[in-house]
Every structure is written in C-alpha cells, then in structure tokens.
Backbone as a chain_set.jsonl record, in Angstrom:
{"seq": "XXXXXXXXXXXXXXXXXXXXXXXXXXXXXXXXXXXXXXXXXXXXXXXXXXXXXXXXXXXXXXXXXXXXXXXXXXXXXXXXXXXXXXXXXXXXXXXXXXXXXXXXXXXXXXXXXXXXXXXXXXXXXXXXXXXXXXXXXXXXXXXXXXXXXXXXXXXXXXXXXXXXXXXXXXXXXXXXXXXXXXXXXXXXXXXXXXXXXXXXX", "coords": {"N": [[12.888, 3.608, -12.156], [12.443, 6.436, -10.299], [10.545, 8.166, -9.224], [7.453, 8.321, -7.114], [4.857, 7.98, -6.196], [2.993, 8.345, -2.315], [0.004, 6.914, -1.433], [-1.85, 7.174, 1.707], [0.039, 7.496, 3.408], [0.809, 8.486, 6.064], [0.358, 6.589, 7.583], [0.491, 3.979, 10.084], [2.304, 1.792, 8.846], [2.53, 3.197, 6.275], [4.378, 5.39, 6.827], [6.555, 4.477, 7.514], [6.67, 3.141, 5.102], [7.24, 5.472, 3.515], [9.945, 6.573, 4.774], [11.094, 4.731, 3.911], [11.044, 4.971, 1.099], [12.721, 7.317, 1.088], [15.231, 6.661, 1.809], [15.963, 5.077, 0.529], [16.468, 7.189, -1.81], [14.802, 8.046, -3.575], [12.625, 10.424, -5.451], [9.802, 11.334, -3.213], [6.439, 11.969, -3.347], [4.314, 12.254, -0.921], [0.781, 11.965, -0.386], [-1.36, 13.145, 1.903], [-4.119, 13.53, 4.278], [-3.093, 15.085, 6.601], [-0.66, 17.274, 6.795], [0.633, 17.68, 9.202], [1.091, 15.31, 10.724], [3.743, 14.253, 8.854], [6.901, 12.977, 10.258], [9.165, 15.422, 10.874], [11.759, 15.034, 10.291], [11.623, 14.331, 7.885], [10.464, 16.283, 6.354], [11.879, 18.127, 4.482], [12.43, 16.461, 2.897], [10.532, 15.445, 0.888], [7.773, 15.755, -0.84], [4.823, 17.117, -0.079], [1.336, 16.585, -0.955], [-1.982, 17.806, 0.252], [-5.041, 16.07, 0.298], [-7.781, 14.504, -0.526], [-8.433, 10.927, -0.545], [-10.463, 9.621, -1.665], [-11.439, 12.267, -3.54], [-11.354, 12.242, -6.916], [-9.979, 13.874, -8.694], [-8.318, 15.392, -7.452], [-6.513, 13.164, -6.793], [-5.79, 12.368, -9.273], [-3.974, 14.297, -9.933], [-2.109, 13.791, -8.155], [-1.02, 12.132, -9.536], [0.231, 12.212, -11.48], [2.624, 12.577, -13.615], [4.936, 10.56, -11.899], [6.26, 7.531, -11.472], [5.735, 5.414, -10.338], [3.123, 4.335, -7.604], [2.44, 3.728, -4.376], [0.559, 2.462, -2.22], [-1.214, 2.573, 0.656], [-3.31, 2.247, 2.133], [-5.683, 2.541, 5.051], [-7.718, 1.95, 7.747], [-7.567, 2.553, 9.903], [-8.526, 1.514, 12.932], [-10.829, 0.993, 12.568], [-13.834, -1.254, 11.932], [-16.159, -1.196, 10.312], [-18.422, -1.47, 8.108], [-17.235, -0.72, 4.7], [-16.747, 1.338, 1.745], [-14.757, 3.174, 1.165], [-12.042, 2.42, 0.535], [-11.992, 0.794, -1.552], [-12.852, 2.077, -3.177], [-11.256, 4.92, -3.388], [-8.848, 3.203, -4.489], [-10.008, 2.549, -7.442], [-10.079, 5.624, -7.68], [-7.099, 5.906, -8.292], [-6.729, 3.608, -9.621], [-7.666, 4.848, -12.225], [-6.377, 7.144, -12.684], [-3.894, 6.498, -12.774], [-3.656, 5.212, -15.394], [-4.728, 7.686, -16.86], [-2.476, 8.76, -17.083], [-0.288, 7.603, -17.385], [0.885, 5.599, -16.185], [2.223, 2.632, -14.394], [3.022, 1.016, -12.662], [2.476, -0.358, -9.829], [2.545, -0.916, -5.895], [0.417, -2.566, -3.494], [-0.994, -2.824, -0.851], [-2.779, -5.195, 1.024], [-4.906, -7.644, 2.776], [-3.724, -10.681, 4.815], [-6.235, -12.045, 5.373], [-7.193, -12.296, 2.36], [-6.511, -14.269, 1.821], [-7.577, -16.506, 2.672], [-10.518, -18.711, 2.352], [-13.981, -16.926, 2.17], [-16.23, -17.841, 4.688], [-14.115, -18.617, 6.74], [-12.869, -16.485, 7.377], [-12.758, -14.528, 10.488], [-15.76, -13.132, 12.026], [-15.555, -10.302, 12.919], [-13.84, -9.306, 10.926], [-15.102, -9.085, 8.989], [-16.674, -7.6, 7.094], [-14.679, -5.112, 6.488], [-12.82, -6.903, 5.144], [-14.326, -7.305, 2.994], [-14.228, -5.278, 1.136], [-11.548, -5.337, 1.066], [-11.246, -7.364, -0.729], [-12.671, -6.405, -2.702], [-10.888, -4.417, -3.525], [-8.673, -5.783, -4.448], [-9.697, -7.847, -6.313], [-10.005, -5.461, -8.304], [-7.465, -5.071, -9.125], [-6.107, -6.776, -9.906], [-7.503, -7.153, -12.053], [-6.51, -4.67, -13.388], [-4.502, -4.452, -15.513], [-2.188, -3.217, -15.422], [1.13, -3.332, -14.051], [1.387, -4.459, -11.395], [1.444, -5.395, -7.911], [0.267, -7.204, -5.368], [0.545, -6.625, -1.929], [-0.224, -9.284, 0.808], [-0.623, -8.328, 3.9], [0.232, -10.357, 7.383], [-0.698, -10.275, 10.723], [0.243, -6.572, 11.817], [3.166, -5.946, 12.974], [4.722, -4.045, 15.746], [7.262, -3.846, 15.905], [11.235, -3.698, 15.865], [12.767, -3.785, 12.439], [13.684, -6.979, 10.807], [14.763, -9.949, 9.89], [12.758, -11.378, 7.294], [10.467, -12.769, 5.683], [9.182, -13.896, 1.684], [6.383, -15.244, -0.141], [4.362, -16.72, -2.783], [1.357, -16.507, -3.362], [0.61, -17.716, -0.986], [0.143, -17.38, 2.844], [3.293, -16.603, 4.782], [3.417, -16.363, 7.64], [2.927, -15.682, 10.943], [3.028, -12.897, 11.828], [4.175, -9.883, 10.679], [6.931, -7.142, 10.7], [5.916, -3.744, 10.892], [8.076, -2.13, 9.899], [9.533, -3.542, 8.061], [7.657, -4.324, 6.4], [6.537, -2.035, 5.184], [8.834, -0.952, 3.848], [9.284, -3.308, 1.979], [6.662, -2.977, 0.562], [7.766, -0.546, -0.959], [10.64, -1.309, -1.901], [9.62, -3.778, -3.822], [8.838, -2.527, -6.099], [11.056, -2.254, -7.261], [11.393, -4.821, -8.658], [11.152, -6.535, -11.064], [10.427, -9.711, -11.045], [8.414, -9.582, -8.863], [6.317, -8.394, -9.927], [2.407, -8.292, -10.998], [2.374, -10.379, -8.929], [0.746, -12.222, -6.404], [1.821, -11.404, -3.142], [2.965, -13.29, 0.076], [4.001, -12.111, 3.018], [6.145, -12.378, 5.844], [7.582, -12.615, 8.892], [10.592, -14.18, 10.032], [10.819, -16.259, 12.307]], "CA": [[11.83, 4.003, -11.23], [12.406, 7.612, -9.28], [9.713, 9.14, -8.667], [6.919, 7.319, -6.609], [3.741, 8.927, -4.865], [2.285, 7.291, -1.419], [-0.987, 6.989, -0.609], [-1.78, 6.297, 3.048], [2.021, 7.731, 3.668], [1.106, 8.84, 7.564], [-0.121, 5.832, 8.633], [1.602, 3.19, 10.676], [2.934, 1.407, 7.597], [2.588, 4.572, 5.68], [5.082, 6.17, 7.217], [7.474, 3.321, 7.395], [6.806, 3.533, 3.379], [7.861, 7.065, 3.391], [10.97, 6.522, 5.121], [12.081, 3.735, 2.754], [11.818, 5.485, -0.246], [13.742, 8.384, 0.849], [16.165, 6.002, 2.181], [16.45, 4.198, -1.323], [17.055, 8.057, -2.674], [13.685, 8.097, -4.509], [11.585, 11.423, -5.713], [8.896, 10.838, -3.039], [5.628, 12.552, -3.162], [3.234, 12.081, 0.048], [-0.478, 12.366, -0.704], [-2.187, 13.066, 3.013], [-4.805, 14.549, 4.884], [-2.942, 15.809, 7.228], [0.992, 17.203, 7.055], [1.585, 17.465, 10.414], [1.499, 13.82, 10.569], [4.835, 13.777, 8.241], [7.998, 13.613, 10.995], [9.783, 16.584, 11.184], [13.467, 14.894, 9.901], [11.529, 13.905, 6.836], [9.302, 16.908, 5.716], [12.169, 18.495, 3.819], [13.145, 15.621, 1.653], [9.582, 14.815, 0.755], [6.936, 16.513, -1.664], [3.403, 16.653, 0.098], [0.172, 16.963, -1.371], [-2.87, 17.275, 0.841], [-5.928, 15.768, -0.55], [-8.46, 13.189, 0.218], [-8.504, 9.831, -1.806], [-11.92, 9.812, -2.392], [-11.362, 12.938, -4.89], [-10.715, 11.874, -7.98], [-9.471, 15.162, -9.12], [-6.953, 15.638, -6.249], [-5.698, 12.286, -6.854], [-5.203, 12.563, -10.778], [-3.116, 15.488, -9.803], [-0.849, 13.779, -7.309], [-0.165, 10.796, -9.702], [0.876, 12.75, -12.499], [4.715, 12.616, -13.336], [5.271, 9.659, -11.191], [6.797, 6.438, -12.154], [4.966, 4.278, -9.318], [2.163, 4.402, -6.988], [2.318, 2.722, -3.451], [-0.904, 2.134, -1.536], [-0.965, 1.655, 2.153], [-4.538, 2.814, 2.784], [-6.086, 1.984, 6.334], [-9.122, 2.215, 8.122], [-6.96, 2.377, 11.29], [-9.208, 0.289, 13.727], [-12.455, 0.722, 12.323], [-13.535, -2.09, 11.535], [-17.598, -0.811, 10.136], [-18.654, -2.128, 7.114], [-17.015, 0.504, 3.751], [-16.151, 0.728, 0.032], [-13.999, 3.96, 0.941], [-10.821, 1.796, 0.026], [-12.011, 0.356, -3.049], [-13.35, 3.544, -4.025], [-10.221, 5.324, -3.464], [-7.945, 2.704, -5.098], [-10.287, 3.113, -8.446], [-9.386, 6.539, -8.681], [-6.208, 5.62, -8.075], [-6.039, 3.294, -10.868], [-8.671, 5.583, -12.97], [-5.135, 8.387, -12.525], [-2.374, 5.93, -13.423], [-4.208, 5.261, -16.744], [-4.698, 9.267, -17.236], [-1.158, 9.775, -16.964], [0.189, 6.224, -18.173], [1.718, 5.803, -15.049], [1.923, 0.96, -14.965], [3.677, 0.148, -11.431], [1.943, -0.145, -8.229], [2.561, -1.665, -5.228], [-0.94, -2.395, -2.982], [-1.09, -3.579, 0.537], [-4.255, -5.085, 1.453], [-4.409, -8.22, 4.083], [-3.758, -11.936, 4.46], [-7.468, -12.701, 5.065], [-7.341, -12.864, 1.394], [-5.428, -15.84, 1.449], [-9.066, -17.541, 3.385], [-12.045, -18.657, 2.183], [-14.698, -15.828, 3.091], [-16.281, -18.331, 5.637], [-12.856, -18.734, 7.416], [-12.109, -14.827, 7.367], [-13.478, -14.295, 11.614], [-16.598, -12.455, 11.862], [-14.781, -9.136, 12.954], [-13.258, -8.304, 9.915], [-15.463, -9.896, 7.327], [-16.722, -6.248, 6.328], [-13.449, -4.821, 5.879], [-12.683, -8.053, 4.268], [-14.851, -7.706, 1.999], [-13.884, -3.837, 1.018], [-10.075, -5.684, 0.408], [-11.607, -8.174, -1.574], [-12.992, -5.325, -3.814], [-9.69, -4.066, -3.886], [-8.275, -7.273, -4.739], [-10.369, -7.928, -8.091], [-9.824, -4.375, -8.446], [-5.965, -4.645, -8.971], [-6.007, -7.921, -10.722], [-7.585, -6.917, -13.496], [-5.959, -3.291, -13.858], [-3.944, -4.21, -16.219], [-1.118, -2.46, -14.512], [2.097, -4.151, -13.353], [1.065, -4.282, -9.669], [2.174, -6.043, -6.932], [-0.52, -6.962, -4.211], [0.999, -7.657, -0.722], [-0.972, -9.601, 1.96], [0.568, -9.093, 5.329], [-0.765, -10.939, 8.58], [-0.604, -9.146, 11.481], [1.414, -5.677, 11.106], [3.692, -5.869, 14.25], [5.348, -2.611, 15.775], [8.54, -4.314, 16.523], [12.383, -3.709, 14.995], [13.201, -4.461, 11.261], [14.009, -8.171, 11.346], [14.75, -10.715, 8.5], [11.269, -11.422, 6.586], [10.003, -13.698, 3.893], [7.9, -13.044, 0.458], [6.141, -16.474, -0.675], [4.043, -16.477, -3.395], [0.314, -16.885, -3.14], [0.561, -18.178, 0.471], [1.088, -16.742, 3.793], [4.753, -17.586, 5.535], [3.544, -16.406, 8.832], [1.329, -14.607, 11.896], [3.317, -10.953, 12.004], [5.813, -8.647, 10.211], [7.001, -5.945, 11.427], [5.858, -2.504, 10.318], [9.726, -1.268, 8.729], [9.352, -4.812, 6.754], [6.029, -4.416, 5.069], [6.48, -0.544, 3.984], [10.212, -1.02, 2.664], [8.977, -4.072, 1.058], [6.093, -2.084, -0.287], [8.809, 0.181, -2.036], [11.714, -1.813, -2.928], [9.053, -4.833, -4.413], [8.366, -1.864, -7.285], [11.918, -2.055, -8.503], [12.095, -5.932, -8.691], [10.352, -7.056, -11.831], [10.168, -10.844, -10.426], [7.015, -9.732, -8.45], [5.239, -7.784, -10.711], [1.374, -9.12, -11.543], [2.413, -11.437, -8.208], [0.408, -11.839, -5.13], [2.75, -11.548, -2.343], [2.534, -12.829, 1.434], [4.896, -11.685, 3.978], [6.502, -12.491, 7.601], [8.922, -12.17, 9.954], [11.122, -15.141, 10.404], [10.519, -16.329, 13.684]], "C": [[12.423, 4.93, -10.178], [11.569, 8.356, -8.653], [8.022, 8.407, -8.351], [5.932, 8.395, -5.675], [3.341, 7.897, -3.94], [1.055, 7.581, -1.055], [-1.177, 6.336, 0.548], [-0.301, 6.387, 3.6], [1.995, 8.269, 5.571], [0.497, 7.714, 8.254], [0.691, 4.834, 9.274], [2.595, 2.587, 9.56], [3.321, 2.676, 6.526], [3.946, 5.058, 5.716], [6.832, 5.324, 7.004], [7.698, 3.52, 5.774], [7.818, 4.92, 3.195], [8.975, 7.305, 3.347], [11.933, 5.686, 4.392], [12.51, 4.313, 1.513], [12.274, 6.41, -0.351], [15.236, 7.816, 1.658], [16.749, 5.4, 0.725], [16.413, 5.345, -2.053], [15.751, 8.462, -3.663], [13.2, 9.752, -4.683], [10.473, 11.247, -4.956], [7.716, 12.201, -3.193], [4.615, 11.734, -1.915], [1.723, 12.627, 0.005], [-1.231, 11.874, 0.773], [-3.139, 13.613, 3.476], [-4.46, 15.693, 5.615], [-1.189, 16.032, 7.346], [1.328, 17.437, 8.418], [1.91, 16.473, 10.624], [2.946, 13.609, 9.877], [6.07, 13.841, 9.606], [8.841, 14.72, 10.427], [11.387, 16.369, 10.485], [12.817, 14.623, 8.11], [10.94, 15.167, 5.569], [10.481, 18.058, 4.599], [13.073, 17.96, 2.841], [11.709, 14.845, 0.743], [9.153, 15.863, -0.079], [5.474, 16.407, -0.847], [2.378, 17.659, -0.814], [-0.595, 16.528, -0.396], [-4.225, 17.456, 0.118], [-6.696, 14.635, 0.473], [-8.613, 11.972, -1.323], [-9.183, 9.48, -2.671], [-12.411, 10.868, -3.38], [-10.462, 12.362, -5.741], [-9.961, 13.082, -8.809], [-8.124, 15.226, -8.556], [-6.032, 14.741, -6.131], [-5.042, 11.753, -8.237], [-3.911, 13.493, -10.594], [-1.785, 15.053, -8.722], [-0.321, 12.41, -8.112], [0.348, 11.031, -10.934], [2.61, 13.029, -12.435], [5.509, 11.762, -12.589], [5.567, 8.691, -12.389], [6.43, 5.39, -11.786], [4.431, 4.961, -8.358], [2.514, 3.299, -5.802], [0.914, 2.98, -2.834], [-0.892, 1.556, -0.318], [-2.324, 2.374, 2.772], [-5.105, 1.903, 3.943], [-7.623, 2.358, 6.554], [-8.909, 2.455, 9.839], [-7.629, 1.58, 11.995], [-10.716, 0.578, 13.438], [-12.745, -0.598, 11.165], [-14.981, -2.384, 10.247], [-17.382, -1.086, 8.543], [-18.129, -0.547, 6.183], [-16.491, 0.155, 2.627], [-15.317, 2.508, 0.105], [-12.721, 3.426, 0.482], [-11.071, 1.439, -1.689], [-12.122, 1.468, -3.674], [-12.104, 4.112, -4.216], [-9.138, 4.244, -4.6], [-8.537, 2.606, -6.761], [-9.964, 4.751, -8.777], [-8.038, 6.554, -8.651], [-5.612, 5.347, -10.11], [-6.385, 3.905, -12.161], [-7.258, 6.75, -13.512], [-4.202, 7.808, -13.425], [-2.888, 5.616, -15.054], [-4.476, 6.533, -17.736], [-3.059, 9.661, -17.72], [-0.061, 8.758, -17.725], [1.381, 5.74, -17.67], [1.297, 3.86, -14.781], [2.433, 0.628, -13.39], [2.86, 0.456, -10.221], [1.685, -1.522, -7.324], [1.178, -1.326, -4.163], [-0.803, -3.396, -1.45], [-2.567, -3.843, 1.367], [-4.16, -6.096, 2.969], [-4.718, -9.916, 3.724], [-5.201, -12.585, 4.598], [-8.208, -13.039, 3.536], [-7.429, -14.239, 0.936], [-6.788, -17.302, 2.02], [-9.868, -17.451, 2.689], [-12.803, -17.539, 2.78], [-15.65, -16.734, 4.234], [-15.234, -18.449, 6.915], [-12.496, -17.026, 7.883], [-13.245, -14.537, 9.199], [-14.502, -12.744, 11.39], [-16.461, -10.82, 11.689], [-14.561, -8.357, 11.554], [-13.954, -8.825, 8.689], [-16.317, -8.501, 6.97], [-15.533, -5.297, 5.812], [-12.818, -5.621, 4.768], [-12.894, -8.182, 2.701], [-14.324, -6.362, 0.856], [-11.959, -4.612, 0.07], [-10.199, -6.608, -0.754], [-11.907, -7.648, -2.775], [-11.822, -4.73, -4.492], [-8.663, -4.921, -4.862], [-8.301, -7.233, -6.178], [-9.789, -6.781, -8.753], [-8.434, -4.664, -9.159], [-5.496, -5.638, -10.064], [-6.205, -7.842, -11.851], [-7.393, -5.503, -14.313], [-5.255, -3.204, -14.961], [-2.527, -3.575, -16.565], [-0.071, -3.703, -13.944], [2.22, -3.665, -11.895], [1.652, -6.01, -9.062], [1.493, -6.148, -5.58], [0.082, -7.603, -3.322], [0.073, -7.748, 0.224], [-0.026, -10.126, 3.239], [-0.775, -10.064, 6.445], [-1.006, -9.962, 9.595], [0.571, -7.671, 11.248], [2.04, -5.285, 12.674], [4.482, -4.411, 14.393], [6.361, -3.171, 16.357], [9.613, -3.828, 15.529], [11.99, -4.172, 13.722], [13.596, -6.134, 11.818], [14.273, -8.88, 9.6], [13.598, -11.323, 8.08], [11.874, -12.586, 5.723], [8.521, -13.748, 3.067], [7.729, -15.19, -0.323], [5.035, -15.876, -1.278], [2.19, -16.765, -3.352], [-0.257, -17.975, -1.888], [0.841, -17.104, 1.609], [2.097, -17.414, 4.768], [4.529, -17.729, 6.492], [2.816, -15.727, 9.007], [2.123, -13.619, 11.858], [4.151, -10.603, 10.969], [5.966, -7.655, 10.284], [6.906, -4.575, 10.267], [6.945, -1.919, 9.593], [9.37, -2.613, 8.021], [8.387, -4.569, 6.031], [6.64, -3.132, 4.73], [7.996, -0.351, 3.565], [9.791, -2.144, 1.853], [7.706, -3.508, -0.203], [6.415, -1.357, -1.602], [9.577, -0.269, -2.756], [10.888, -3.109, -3.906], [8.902, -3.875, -6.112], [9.614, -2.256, -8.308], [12.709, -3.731, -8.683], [10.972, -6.171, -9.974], [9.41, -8.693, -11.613], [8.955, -10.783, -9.912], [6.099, -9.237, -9.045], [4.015, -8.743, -11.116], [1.787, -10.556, -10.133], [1.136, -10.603, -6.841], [1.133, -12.008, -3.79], [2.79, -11.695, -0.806], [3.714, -13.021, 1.665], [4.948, -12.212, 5.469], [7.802, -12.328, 8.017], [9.45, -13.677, 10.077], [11.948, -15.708, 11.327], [12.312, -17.149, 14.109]], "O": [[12.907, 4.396, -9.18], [11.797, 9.087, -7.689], [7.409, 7.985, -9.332], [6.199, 9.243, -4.823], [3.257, 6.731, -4.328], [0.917, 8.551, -0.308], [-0.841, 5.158, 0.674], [0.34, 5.474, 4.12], [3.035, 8.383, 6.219], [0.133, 7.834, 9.424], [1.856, 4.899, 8.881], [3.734, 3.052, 9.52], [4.466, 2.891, 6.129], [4.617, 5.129, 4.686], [7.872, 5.69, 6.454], [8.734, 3.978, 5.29], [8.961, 5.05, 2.757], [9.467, 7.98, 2.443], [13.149, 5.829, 4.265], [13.609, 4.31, 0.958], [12.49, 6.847, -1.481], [16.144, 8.573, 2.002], [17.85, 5.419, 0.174], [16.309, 5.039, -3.241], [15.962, 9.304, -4.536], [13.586, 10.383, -3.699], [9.587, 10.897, -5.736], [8.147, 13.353, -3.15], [4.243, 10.585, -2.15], [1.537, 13.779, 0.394], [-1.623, 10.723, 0.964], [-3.153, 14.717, 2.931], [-4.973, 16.81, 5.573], [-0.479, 15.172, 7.868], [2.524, 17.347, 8.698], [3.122, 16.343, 10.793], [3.499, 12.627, 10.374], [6.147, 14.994, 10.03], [9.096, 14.625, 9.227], [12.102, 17.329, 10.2], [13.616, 14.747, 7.182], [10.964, 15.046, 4.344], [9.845, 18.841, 3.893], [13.996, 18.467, 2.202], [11.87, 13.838, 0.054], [9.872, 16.855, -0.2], [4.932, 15.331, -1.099], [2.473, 18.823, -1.2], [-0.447, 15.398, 0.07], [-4.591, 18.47, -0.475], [-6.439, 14.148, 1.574], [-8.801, 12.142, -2.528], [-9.001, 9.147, -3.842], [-13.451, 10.698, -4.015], [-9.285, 12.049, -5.565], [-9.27, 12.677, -9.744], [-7.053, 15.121, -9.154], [-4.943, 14.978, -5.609], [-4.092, 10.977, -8.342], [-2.884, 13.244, -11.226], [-0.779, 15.731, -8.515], [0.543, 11.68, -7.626], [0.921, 10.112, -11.519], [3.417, 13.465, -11.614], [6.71, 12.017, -12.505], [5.345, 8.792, -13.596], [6.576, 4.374, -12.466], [4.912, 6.049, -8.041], [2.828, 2.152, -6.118], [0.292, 3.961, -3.241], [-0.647, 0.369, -0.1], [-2.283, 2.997, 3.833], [-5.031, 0.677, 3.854], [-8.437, 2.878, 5.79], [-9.761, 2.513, 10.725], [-7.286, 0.45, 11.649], [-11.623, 0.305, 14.224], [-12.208, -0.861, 10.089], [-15.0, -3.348, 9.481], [-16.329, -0.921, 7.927], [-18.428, 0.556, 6.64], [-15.921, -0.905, 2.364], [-15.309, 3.091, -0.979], [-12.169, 4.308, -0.175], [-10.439, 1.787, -2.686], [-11.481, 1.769, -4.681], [-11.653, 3.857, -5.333], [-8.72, 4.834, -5.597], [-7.603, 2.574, -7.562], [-9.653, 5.123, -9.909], [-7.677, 7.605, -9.18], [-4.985, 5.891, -11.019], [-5.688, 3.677, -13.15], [-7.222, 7.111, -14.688], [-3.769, 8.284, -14.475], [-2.073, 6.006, -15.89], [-4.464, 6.505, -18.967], [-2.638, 10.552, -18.459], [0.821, 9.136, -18.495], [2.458, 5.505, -18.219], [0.106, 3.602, -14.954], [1.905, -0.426, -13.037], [2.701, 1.598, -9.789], [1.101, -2.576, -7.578], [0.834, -0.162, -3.961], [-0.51, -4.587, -1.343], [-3.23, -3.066, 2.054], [-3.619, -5.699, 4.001], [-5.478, -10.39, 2.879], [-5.397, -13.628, 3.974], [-9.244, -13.678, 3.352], [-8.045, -14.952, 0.144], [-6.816, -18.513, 1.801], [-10.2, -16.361, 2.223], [-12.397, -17.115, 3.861], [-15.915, -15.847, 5.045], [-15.688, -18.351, 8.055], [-11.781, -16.728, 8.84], [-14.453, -14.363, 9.039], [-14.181, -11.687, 10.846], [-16.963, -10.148, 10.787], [-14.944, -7.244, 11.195], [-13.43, -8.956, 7.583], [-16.752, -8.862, 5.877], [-15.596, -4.8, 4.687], [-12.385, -5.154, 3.714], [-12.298, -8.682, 1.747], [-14.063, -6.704, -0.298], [-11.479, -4.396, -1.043], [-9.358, -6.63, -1.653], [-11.559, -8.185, -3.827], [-11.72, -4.556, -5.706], [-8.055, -4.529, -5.858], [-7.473, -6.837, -6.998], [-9.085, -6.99, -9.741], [-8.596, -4.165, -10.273], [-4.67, -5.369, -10.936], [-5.452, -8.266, -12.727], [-7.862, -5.208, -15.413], [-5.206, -2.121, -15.545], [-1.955, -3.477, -17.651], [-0.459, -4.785, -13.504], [2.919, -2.78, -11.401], [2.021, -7.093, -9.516], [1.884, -5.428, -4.661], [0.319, -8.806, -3.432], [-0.517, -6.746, 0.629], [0.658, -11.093, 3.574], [-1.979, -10.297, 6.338], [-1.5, -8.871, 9.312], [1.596, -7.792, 10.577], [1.487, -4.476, 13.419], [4.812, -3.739, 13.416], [6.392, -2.967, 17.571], [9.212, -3.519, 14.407], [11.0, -4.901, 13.656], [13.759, -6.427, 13.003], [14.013, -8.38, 8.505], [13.395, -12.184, 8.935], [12.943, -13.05, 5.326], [7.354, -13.686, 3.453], [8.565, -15.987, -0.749], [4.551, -14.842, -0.817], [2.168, -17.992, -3.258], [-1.213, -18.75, -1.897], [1.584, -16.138, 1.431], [1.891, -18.449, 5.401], [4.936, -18.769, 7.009], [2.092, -15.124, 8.216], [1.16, -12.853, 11.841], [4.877, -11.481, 10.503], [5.041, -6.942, 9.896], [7.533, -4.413, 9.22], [6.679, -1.186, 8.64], [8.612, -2.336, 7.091], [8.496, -4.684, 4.81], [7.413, -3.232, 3.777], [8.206, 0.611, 2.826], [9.999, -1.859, 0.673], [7.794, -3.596, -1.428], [5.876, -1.372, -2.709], [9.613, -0.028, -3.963], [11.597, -3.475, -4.843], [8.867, -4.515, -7.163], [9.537, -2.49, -9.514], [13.91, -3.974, -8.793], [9.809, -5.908, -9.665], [8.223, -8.882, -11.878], [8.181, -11.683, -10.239], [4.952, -9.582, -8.76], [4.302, -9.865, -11.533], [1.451, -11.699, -10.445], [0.811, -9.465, -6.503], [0.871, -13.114, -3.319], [2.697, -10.656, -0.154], [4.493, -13.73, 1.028], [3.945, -12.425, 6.151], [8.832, -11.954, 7.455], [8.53, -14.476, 10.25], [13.177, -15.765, 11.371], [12.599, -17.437, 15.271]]}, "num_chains": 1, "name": "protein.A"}
C-alpha cells in the first residue's frame, strides 16, 4: 500500500491525515475544494486534486491508480439535518469498484456506538447522515476500516487506544485519529473492523 488519496484532507483531522501519510513516505493524493488550505511545507510533497465530493465524475478520477482511500469528511460545525456525506462516500465507494481499488479507511463518530434514542438531540441529524454512512461501508464489500472517535481534541499526539466495537474514551487528539486513519490501512488485523479510539488519560 503506496499510493492513498484523502478525502476531507484540509480539515482539522484532514490535515493531520495528510501529514501522516507523507510522514509514513506514502504517494499521497489530496482531493479538496480548496488548495490554499494545504500548508505551505506540505504542498510540494503532495498531489492535489480540486473537486467536490458530491461529483461523481471528479471523484472517479481522483481514485484511480490508488491503492487506498481515506475519508475524513466533515460538516465542520453544522450540525443541519444532510445526506451530503453519505452521498459523497457512495461515490466514493461507486469509484473504488470502477477502478478495483478494496482498502478504505472511514472516520465517522462514536455516537454510533448509542442507541439512536441515547445519541443527544443536537446531533441526531448528523447522526443519522453517519449512520447512512455506516450501513454504507459495511456492506461495501471492500476491506474498510470504520473508525468512531469521541470527541476530536486539538491537543499534542499522546498515547491512544483502538478497542473493538466499543468506545475506550471521551477525546483523542486530532494527530491520533488522522495517523491512525492512515497507518490502520496497512494493518490487516483491522480490516472489515469497527474501530473506537482515545487518548489514554
């Protein structure tokens, strides 16, 4: 596994992604809206494509020749009811099937891990959007790797932990989730796992 496109590569986690897998030496490609968003130490070890997710065209074309797919799509703080995620992560997986492209890592959120009664009122439209995603991924058919973080803290790297269809804990810090994002692709162990994450307090 060398060559790895990101979707959602400028966003808080995103970016963090970005930085991992040109830290781990990878082929990255960055699929964004916007390249100024890429930092400035990174933009000439990187490949960007700008596109929007929601073309399926534009996103066949950035997952071609890859070897893995990461997924760190946001909604940044909106929190308004949408099926732009799910939508996007079908053509996603609609691409990797075009091209016969099997690994992807997916970062959705630990309100999975709740009953949809339990999931607080706030985010039970987004919720539901990850939930779509969710099913979505499960039955792709694809050796994926869905991680549910808790909160996504903006603190240091720190020592983490990956438990298996549970969550360990309330935060992990932003460099933990999007290197885990990356390096989870080249562990077979999690593949077809659902994976929650934390910081270990």
């Amino acid at each position: 596994m060398k060559r790895v496109v990101i979707f959602g590569a400028t966003g808080n986690t995103g970016l963090c992604s970005l930085r991992s897998a040109v830290e781990n030496d990878l082929d990255v490609r960055a699929f964004v809206r916007d390249e100024a968003k890429i930092p400035e130490d990174l933009k000439n070890k990187i490949e960007s494509v700008v596109g929007d997710v929601t073309n399926a065209e534009q996103v066949t074309k950035a997952v071609a020749d890859r070897d893995a797919v990461v997924v760190v799509l946001g909604t940044r703080n909106d929190l308004s009811p949408t099926t732009v995620l799910s939508q996007s992560l079908k053509n996603i997986i609609d691409a990797m099937k075009t091209h016969n492209v099997e690994l992807i890592s997916v970062c959705l959120s630990a309100f999975l891990f709740y009953k949809p009664e339990a999931v607080p009122a706030i985010f039970k439209d987004l919720n539901a959007d990850h939930q779509r995603m969710f099913d979505m991924i499960k039955t792709s058919g694809l050796k994926w790797i869905a991680i549910l973080p808790p909160h996504i803290a903006d603190t240091p790297k720190s020592k983490y932990t990956v438990t298996f269809d549970s969550s360990p804990g309330r935060a992990i810090s932003k460099h933990n989730l999007g290197a885990f994002l990356v390096e989870c692709l080249m562990k077979p162990e999690y593949y077809q796992k659902v994976c929650g994450i934390a910081n270990i307090s």
